[in-house]
C-alpha atoms as one frame of an Amber mdcrd trajectory, in Angstrom:
protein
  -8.349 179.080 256.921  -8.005 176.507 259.248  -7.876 178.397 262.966  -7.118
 175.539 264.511  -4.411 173.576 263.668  -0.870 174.262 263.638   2.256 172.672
 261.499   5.466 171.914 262.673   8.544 171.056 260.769   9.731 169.341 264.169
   7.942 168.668 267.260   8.793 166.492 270.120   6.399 163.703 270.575   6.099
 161.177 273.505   7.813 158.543 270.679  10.821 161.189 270.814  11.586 163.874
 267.904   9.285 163.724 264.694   8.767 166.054 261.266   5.982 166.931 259.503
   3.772 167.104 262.623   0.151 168.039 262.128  -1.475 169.460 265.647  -5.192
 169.924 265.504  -7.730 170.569 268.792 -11.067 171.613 269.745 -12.649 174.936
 270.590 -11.343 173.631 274.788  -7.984 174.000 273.708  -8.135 169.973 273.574
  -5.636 168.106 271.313  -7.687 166.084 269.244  -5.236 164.915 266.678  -1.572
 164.447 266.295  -0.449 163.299 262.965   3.495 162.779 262.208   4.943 162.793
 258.546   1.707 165.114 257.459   1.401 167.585 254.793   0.058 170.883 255.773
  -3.076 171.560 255.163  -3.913 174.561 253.157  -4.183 177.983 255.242  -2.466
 176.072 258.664  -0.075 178.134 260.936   3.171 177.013 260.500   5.583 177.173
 263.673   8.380 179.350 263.408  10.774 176.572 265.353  10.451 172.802 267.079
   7.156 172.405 269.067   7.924 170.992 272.631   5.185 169.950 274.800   4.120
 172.656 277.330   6.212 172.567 280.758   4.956 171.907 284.646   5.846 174.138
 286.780   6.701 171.863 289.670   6.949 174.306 292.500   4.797 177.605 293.007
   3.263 180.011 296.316   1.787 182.131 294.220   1.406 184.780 297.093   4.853
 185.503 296.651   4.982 186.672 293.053   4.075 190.044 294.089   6.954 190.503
 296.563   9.253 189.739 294.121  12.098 192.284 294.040  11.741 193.039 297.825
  14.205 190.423 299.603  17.000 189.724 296.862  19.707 192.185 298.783  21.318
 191.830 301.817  19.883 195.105 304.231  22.253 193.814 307.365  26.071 191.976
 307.378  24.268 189.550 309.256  21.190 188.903 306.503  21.157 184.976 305.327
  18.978 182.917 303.336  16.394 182.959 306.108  16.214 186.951 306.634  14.038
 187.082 303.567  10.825 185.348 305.766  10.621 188.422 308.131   9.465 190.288
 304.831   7.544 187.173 303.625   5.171 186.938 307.253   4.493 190.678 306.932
   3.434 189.897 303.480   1.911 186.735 304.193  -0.191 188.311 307.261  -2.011
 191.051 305.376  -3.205 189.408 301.873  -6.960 189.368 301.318  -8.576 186.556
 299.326  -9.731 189.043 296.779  -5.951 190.397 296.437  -4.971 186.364 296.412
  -6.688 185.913 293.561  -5.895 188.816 291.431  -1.968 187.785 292.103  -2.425
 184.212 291.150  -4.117 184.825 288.165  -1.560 187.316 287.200   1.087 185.113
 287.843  -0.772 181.907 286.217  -0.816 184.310 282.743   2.821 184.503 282.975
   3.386 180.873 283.174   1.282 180.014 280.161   3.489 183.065 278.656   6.641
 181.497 279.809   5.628 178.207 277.926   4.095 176.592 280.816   0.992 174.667
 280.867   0.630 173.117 284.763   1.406 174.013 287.824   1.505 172.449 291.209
   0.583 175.251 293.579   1.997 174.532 297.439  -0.454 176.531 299.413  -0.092
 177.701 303.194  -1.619 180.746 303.735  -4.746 179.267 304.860  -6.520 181.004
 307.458  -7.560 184.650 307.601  -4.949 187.271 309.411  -5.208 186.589 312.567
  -5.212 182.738 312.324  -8.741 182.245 312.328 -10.374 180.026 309.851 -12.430
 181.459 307.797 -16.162 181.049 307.660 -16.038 178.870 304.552 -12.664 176.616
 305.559 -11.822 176.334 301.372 -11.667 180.374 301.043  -7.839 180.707 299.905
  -7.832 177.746 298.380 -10.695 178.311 296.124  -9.139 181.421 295.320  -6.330
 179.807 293.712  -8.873 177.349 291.646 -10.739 180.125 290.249  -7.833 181.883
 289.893  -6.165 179.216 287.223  -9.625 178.298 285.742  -9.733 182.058 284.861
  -5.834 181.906 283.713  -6.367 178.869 281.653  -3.722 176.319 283.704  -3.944
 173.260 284.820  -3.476 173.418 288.411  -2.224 170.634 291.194  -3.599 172.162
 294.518  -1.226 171.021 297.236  -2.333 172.241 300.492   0.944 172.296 302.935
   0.618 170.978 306.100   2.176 173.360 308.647   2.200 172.788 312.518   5.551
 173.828 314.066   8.416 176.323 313.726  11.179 173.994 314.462  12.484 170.380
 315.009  11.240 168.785 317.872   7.370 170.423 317.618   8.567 173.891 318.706
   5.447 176.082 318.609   5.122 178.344 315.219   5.433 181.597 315.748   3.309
 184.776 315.215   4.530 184.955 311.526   3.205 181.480 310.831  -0.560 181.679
 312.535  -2.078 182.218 309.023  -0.414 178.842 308.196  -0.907 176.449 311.150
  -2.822 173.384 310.613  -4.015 170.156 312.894  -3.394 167.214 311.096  -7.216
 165.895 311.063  -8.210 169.695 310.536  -6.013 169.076 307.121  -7.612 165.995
 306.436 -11.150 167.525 306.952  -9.940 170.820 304.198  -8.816 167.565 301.372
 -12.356 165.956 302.095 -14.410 169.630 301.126 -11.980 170.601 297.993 -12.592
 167.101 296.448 -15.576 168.231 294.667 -14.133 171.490 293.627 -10.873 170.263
 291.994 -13.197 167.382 290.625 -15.360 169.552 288.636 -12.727 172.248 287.370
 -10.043 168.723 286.443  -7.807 169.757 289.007  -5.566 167.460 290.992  -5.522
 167.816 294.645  -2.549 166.274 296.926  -0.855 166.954 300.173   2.451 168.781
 300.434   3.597 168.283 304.224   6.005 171.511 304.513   9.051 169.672 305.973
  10.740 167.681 309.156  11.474 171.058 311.050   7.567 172.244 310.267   5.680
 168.598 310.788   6.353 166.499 313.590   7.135 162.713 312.989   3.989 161.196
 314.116   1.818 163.644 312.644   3.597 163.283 309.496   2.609 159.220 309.778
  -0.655 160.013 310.495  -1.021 162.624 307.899   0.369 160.253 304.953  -2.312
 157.260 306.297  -4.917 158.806 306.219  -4.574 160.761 302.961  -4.116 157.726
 301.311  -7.412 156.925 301.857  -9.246 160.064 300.384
Protein backbone atom coordinates (compact mmCIF):
# COMPACT_ATOMS: atom_id res chain seq x y z
CA UNK A 1 0.00 0.00 0.00
CA UNK A 2 1.32 3.08 -0.95
CA UNK A 3 1.51 5.33 2.57
CA UNK A 4 2.36 8.08 0.89
CA UNK A 5 0.49 9.39 -1.70
CA UNK A 6 -2.90 10.61 -1.83
CA UNK A 7 -5.64 10.90 -4.87
CA UNK A 8 -7.86 13.54 -5.48
CA UNK A 9 -10.77 13.70 -7.79
CA UNK A 10 -10.23 17.65 -7.62
CA UNK A 11 -7.54 19.63 -6.19
CA UNK A 12 -6.67 23.20 -6.63
CA UNK A 13 -3.37 23.69 -8.23
CA UNK A 14 -1.33 26.96 -8.69
CA UNK A 15 -2.62 26.54 -12.70
CA UNK A 16 -6.24 26.84 -11.02
CA UNK A 17 -8.75 23.72 -10.50
CA UNK A 18 -7.54 20.22 -11.89
CA UNK A 19 -8.92 16.28 -11.70
CA UNK A 20 -7.29 13.31 -11.38
CA UNK A 21 -4.54 14.78 -9.15
CA UNK A 22 -1.84 12.43 -7.96
CA UNK A 23 0.02 13.96 -4.60
CA UNK A 24 3.08 12.05 -3.58
CA UNK A 25 5.98 13.32 -0.82
CA UNK A 26 8.78 12.21 1.19
CA UNK A 27 9.14 10.82 4.68
CA UNK A 28 9.65 15.28 5.59
CA UNK A 29 6.24 15.71 4.68
CA UNK A 30 7.88 17.22 1.32
CA UNK A 31 5.77 17.26 -1.90
CA UNK A 32 7.78 15.57 -4.28
CA UNK A 33 5.36 15.06 -7.08
CA UNK A 34 2.20 16.52 -8.37
CA UNK A 35 0.73 14.82 -11.30
CA UNK A 36 -2.76 16.13 -12.89
CA UNK A 37 -5.05 13.82 -15.10
CA UNK A 38 -3.38 10.59 -13.15
CA UNK A 39 -4.79 7.29 -12.47
CA UNK A 40 -4.60 6.12 -8.98
CA UNK A 41 -2.26 4.00 -8.14
CA UNK A 42 -3.22 0.78 -6.58
CA UNK A 43 -3.72 0.91 -2.59
CA UNK A 44 -3.56 5.18 -2.68
CA UNK A 45 -5.83 7.17 -0.22
CA UNK A 46 -8.39 8.69 -2.00
CA UNK A 47 -9.70 12.20 -0.64
CA UNK A 48 -13.07 12.28 0.48
CA UNK A 49 -13.59 16.03 -1.23
CA UNK A 50 -11.38 18.85 -3.36
CA UNK A 51 -7.78 19.18 -2.00
CA UNK A 52 -6.93 22.96 -1.41
CA UNK A 53 -3.52 23.95 -0.59
CA UNK A 54 -2.92 24.38 3.19
CA UNK A 55 -3.79 28.07 4.54
CA UNK A 56 -1.36 30.91 6.31
CA UNK A 57 -2.41 32.07 9.11
CA UNK A 58 -1.49 35.70 8.61
CA UNK A 59 -1.87 37.06 12.09
CA UNK A 60 -1.09 35.16 15.49
CA UNK A 61 0.26 36.14 19.53
CA UNK A 62 0.17 32.95 20.44
CA UNK A 63 0.29 33.98 24.23
CA UNK A 64 -3.15 34.81 23.93
CA UNK A 65 -4.71 31.49 22.95
CA UNK A 66 -4.91 30.53 26.46
CA UNK A 67 -6.94 33.56 27.60
CA UNK A 68 -9.35 32.91 25.24
CA UNK A 69 -12.86 33.01 26.75
CA UNK A 70 -11.79 35.57 29.45
CA UNK A 71 -12.47 39.15 27.77
CA UNK A 72 -15.42 38.45 25.20
CA UNK A 73 -18.22 40.12 27.74
CA UNK A 74 -18.67 43.39 28.75
CA UNK A 75 -17.99 43.34 33.01
CA UNK A 76 -18.73 47.41 33.16
CA UNK A 77 -21.39 49.83 30.93
CA UNK A 78 -18.35 51.57 30.27
CA UNK A 79 -16.15 48.31 28.86
CA UNK A 80 -14.94 48.99 25.00
CA UNK A 81 -12.78 47.32 22.66
CA UNK A 82 -9.76 48.41 24.66
CA UNK A 83 -10.98 47.09 28.27
CA UNK A 84 -9.95 43.64 27.16
CA UNK A 85 -5.85 44.74 27.51
CA UNK A 86 -6.19 45.26 31.35
CA UNK A 87 -6.80 41.34 31.35
CA UNK A 88 -4.24 40.85 28.51
CA UNK A 89 -1.06 42.83 30.70
CA UNK A 90 -1.98 40.72 33.74
CA UNK A 91 -1.70 37.83 31.46
CA UNK A 92 1.05 39.06 29.52
CA UNK A 93 3.15 39.96 32.86
CA UNK A 94 3.18 36.52 34.46
CA UNK A 95 3.90 33.89 31.47
CA UNK A 96 7.07 31.84 31.86
CA UNK A 97 9.03 30.72 28.79
CA UNK A 98 8.39 27.15 29.70
CA UNK A 99 4.45 27.94 29.91
CA UNK A 100 5.12 30.02 26.39
CA UNK A 101 6.02 27.19 24.83
CA UNK A 102 3.62 24.62 25.93
CA UNK A 103 0.74 27.28 24.69
CA UNK A 104 2.24 27.81 21.33
CA UNK A 105 2.68 24.43 20.57
CA UNK A 106 -0.79 23.72 21.62
CA UNK A 107 -2.11 26.30 19.64
CA UNK A 108 0.31 25.53 16.48
CA UNK A 109 -1.53 21.73 16.62
CA UNK A 110 -4.75 23.40 16.21
CA UNK A 111 -3.80 25.32 13.22
CA UNK A 112 -2.45 22.36 11.30
CA UNK A 113 -5.98 20.83 12.60
CA UNK A 114 -7.84 23.77 11.32
CA UNK A 115 -6.21 23.20 7.79
CA UNK A 116 -3.44 25.52 8.29
CA UNK A 117 0.04 25.03 7.33
CA UNK A 118 2.03 28.64 8.19
CA UNK A 119 1.85 31.05 10.41
CA UNK A 120 3.29 34.45 10.91
CA UNK A 121 3.68 34.78 14.65
CA UNK A 122 3.78 38.78 15.85
CA UNK A 123 5.72 38.47 19.01
CA UNK A 124 5.99 41.17 21.92
CA UNK A 125 6.33 39.67 25.01
CA UNK A 126 9.96 39.84 24.99
CA UNK A 127 11.57 40.43 28.15
CA UNK A 128 11.14 38.58 31.43
CA UNK A 129 8.33 40.06 34.05
CA UNK A 130 9.69 42.76 35.22
CA UNK A 131 11.10 44.17 31.92
CA UNK A 132 14.40 42.86 32.19
CA UNK A 133 16.01 41.10 29.35
CA UNK A 134 16.71 37.97 29.83
CA UNK A 135 20.12 36.43 30.13
CA UNK A 136 19.99 34.90 26.66
CA UNK A 137 18.15 38.10 24.69
CA UNK A 138 16.36 35.23 22.07
CA UNK A 139 14.59 33.35 25.19
CA UNK A 140 10.77 33.95 24.13
CA UNK A 141 11.48 33.96 20.88
CA UNK A 142 13.16 30.69 20.69
CA UNK A 143 10.38 29.42 22.53
CA UNK A 144 8.08 30.01 19.80
CA UNK A 145 10.69 28.29 17.16
CA UNK A 146 10.89 25.21 19.06
CA UNK A 147 7.56 25.44 19.77
CA UNK A 148 6.37 25.14 15.83
CA UNK A 149 9.37 22.84 14.94
CA UNK A 150 7.78 20.52 17.60
CA UNK A 151 4.08 21.35 16.12
CA UNK A 152 5.15 20.74 12.62
CA UNK A 153 4.35 24.58 11.10
CA UNK A 154 6.03 26.65 9.21
CA UNK A 155 6.54 29.66 11.17
CA UNK A 156 7.27 33.59 10.11
CA UNK A 157 8.81 35.02 13.41
CA UNK A 158 7.90 38.70 13.46
CA UNK A 159 9.31 40.32 16.41
CA UNK A 160 7.07 43.66 17.13
CA UNK A 161 8.74 46.60 17.79
CA UNK A 162 7.15 48.32 20.81
CA UNK A 163 8.42 51.67 22.40
CA UNK A 164 5.49 53.91 23.44
CA UNK A 165 1.92 53.84 24.77
CA UNK A 166 0.57 56.59 22.71
CA UNK A 167 0.95 59.09 19.78
CA UNK A 168 3.45 61.51 20.22
CA UNK A 169 6.17 58.96 22.18
CA UNK A 170 4.08 58.90 25.39
CA UNK A 171 5.97 56.57 27.74
CA UNK A 172 4.46 52.77 27.86
CA UNK A 173 3.09 51.97 30.77
CA UNK A 174 3.60 49.30 33.51
CA UNK A 175 1.44 46.80 31.46
CA UNK A 176 3.74 47.12 28.48
CA UNK A 177 7.46 46.78 30.27
CA UNK A 178 7.62 43.09 29.13
CA UNK A 179 7.22 44.56 25.59
CA UNK A 180 9.38 47.71 25.28
CA UNK A 181 12.09 47.73 22.84
CA UNK A 182 15.01 50.39 21.62
CA UNK A 183 15.09 50.44 18.11
CA UNK A 184 18.96 49.32 17.74
CA UNK A 185 18.24 46.89 20.78
CA UNK A 186 15.59 45.36 18.03
CA UNK A 187 17.99 45.41 15.43
CA UNK A 188 20.67 43.66 17.65
CA UNK A 189 17.59 40.60 18.66
CA UNK A 190 17.06 40.18 14.26
CA UNK A 191 21.00 39.90 14.00
CA UNK A 192 21.14 36.71 16.90
CA UNK A 193 17.76 34.85 15.57
CA UNK A 194 19.21 34.80 11.98
CA UNK A 195 20.92 31.62 12.53
CA UNK A 196 18.12 30.05 14.39
CA UNK A 197 15.26 30.66 11.89
CA UNK A 198 18.03 29.77 9.23
CA UNK A 199 18.56 26.34 10.37
CA UNK A 200 14.86 25.33 11.42
CA UNK A 201 13.59 27.22 7.50
CA UNK A 202 11.93 29.80 9.29
CA UNK A 203 11.37 33.31 8.03
CA UNK A 204 12.21 36.11 10.26
CA UNK A 205 10.80 39.86 9.63
CA UNK A 206 9.94 42.90 11.60
CA UNK A 207 6.40 43.77 12.61
CA UNK A 208 6.62 47.51 14.00
CA UNK A 209 3.34 47.43 16.36
CA UNK A 210 1.76 50.68 15.04
CA UNK A 211 1.91 54.78 14.77
CA UNK A 212 0.49 55.21 18.42
CA UNK A 213 3.27 52.40 19.73
CA UNK A 214 6.47 53.53 17.36
CA UNK A 215 7.45 56.93 16.99
CA UNK A 216 8.04 58.37 13.40
CA UNK A 217 11.71 58.55 13.35
CA UNK A 218 12.28 55.42 15.00
CA UNK A 219 9.99 53.81 12.69
CA UNK A 220 12.49 55.31 9.67
CA UNK A 221 15.26 54.14 11.33
CA UNK A 222 13.87 50.82 12.17
CA UNK A 223 12.74 50.05 8.38
CA UNK A 224 16.62 51.22 7.14
CA UNK A 225 18.30 49.39 8.87
CA UNK A 226 16.36 46.12 8.69
CA UNK A 227 16.66 46.26 5.22
CA UNK A 228 20.02 45.61 5.48
CA UNK A 229 20.03 42.33 7.63
Amino acid sequence: MTTRALFADHALLPTGWARGVLLQWDANGQLTQVTPGAQPLAGTPRAAGPVLPGMPNLHSHAFQRAMGGLTEYRGAAQDSFWSWRELMYCFAGAIAPDQLEAIATGLYVEMLEAGYTSVCEFHYVHHDGDGRPYADDRTLSLCLLRAARAAGIGLTLLPVLYQSSGFGGTPPNAGQRRFIRRTDDMLALLQSLKPACDAQGARLGLAPHSLRAVPPEALREALAEAALL
